[in-house]
C-alpha positions in Angstrom: -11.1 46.2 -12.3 -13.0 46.2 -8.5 -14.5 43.3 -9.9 -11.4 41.3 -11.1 -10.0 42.4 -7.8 -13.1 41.7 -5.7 -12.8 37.8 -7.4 -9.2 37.5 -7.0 -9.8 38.3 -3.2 -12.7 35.7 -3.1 -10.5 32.8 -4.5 -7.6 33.9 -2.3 -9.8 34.0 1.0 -11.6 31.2 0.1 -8.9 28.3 -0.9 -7.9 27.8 2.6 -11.3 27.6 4.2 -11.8 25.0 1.3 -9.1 23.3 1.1 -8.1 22.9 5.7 -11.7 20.4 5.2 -10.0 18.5 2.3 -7.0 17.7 4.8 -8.7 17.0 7.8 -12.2 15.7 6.4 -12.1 14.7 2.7 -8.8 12.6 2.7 -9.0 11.2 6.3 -12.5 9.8 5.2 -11.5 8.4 1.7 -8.4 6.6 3.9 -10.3 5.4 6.1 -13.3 4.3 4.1 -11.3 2.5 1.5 -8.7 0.8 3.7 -12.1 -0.6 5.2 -13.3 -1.5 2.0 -10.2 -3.5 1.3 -10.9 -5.5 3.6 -14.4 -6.5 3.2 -13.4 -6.7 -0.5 -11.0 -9.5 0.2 -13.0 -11.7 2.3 -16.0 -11.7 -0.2 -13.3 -12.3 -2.9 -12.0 -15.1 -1.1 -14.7 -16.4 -0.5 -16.0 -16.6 -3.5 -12.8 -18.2 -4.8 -13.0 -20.4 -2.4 -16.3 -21.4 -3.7 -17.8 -22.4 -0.3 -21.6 -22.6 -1.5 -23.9 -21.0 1.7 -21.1 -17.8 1.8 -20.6 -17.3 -1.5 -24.1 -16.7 -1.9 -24.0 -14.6 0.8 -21.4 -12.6 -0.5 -23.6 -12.1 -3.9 -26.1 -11.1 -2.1 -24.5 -8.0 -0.5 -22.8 -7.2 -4.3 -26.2 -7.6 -5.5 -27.7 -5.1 -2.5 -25.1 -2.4 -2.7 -24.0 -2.3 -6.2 -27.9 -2.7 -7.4 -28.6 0.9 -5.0 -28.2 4.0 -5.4 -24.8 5.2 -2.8 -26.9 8.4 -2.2 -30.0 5.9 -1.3 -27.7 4.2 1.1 -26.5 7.1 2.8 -30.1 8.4 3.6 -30.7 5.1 4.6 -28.4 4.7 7.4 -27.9 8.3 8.3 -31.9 9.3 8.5 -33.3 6.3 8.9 -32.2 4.2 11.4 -33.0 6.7 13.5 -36.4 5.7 13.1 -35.6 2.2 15.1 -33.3 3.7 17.7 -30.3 3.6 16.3 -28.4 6.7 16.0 -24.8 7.2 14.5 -23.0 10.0 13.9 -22.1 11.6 10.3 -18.8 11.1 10.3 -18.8 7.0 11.4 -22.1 6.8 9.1 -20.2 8.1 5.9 -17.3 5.6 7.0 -20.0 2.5 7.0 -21.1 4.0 4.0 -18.0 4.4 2.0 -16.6 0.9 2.8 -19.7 -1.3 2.9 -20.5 0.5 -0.9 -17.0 0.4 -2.4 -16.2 -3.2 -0.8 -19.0 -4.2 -2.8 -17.3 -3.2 -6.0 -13.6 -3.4 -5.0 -14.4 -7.4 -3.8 -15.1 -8.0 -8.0 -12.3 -6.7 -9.2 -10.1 -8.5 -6.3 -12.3 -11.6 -7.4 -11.6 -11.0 -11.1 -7.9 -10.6 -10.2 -7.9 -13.9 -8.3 -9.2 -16.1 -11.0 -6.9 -14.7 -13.5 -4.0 -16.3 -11.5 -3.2 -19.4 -14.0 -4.7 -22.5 -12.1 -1.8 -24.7 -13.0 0.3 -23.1 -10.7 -2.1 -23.5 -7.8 -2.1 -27.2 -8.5 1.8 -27.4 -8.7 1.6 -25.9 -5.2 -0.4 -28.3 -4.2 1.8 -30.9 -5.9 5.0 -29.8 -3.9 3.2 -30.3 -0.5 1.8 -26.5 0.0 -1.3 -26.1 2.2 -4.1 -23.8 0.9 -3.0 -21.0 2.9 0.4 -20.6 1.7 -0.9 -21.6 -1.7 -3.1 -18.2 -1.3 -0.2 -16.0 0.9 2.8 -16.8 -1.7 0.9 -17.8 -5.1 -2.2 -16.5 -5.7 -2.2 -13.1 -3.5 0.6 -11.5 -4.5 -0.3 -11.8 -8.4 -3.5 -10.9 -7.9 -2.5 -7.7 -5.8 -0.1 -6.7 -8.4 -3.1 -7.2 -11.2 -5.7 -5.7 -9.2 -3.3 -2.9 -8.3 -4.5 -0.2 -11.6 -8.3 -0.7 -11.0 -8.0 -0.2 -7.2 -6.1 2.8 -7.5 -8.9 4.1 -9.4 -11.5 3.3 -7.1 -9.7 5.3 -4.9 -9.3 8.6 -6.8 -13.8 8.0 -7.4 -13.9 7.3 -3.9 -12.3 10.4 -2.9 -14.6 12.3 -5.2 -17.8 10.5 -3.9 -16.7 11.8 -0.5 -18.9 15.4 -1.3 -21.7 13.1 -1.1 -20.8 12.6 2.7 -22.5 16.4 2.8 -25.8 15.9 2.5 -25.4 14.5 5.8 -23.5 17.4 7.4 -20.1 16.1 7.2 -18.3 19.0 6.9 -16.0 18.3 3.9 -14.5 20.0 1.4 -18.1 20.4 -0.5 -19.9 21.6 2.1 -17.4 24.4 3.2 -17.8 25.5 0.0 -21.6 25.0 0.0 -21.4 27.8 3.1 -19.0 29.9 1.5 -21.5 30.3 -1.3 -24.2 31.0 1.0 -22.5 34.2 2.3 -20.6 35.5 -1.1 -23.3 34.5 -3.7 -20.6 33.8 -6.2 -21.2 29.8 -7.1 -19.5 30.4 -10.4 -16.1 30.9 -8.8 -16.2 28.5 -5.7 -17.6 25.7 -7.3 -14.5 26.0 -10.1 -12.2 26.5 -7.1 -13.6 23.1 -5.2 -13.2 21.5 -8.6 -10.1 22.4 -9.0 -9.1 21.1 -5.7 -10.2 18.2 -6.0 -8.0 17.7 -9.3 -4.9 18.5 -7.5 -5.9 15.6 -5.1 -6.8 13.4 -8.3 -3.6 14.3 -9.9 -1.4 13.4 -6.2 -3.4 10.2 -6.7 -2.7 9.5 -9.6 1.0 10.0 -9.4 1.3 7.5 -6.4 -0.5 5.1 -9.0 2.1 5.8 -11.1 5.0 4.8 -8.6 3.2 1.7 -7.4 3.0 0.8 -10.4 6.4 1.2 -11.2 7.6 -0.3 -8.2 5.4 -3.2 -8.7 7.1 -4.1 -12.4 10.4 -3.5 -11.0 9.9 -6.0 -7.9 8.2 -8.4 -10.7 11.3 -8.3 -12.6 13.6 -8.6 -9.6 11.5 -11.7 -9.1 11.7 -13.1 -12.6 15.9 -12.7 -12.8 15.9 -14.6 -9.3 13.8 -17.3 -10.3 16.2 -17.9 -13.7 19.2 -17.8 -11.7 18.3 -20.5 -9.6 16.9 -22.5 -12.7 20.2 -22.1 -14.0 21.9 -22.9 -11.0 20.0 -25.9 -10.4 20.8 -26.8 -14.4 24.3 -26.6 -13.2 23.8 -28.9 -10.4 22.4 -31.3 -12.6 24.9 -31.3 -15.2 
């Protein structure tokens, strides 16, 4: 019974010392790091759609690189050693360069993948109605590729957030590596290590919900779209009649 009660007041003690780093480390990081990534994902995608010969093989390059190396491997490299040639940067900003430079790598495929699923007769019927290339790509090919890109980058961000403990073994203190100290004083790893998991499924599951309602909200504005497009077909049939 002191035992059950000497736990109990472990988990209690320890959720908030866990969890204050999950708010102010672990989800600050993943937001930053993937909006980041986002954006180095879409400029390699375009890119590479664009099929602009010198840059896209620049931009295979880097997928190559990053998604060919360990993210571990990366970390160590920019964290410990540049150092060796002078240049120094902080955890946090090196688990940010980290994050994004790793996950654009993989993010820019499926945003590529996305992008060339977008039927290319309606890119040439833009074209054929006097659109330029960029609003061809803002108000064609963009938003359907968003929409079907939408699922897979809402997972990337529930692994990312996950990766984030990694960001530990280079003394970000984040969720992981509160725990990691907690440990070190109690000497219960059983119990913390479940509690950290469990953590991070709460903020799996919030994800995951939000998925859910993009989702959602995305197939309704699809529809909206759809029921507006028929009712100026018809309109116009009216016209014409």
């Amino acid at each position: 019974m002191i035992l059950d009660e000497q736990v109990w007041t472990l988990i209690v003690d320890s959720f908030g010392k866990i969890l204050l780093p999950g708010l102010t480390m672990t989800i600050p990081l993943t937001v930053i790091s993937f909006i980041l990534a986002l954006l180095i994902a879409i400029m390699v995608a375009l890119v590479q759609f664009a099929q602009v010969r010198i840059l896209t093989q620049l931009a295979r390059f880097y997928i190559w690189i990053i998604r060919g190396t360990p993210l571990l491997v990366q970390m160590y490299v920019i964290f410990f050693g540049l150092p060796k040639i002078g240049i120094i940067i902080e955890p946090f900003l090196a688990a940010v360069i980290v994050f994004s430079v790793n996950e654009g790598a993989y993010v820019a495929e499926t945003i590529r993948a996305a992008l060339e699923s977008v039927p290319k007769g309606q890119i040439e019927a833009g074209y054929c109605v006097g659109m330029s290339y960029r609003q061809i790509m803002k108000r064609i090919v963009l938003p359907q590729a968003l929409r079907t890109a939408f699922p897979p980058l809402s997972n990337s961000v529930i692994a990312l957030m996950k990766d984030t403990s990694l960001a530990a073994n280079i003394t970000v203190t984040e969720m992981f590596m509160a725990t990691q100290r907690i440990v070190a004083v109690t000497y219960e790893p059983l119990i913390l290590y479940l509690e950290v998991g469990f953590i991070y499924l709460m903020f799996s599951t919030v994800l995951t919900k939000l998925q859910r309602v993009g989702e959602k909200y995305l197939n309704t504005d699809e529809i909206r779209r759809e029921k507006r497009c028929l009712r100026w077909k018809m309109f116009a049939k009216n016209l014409e009649q």
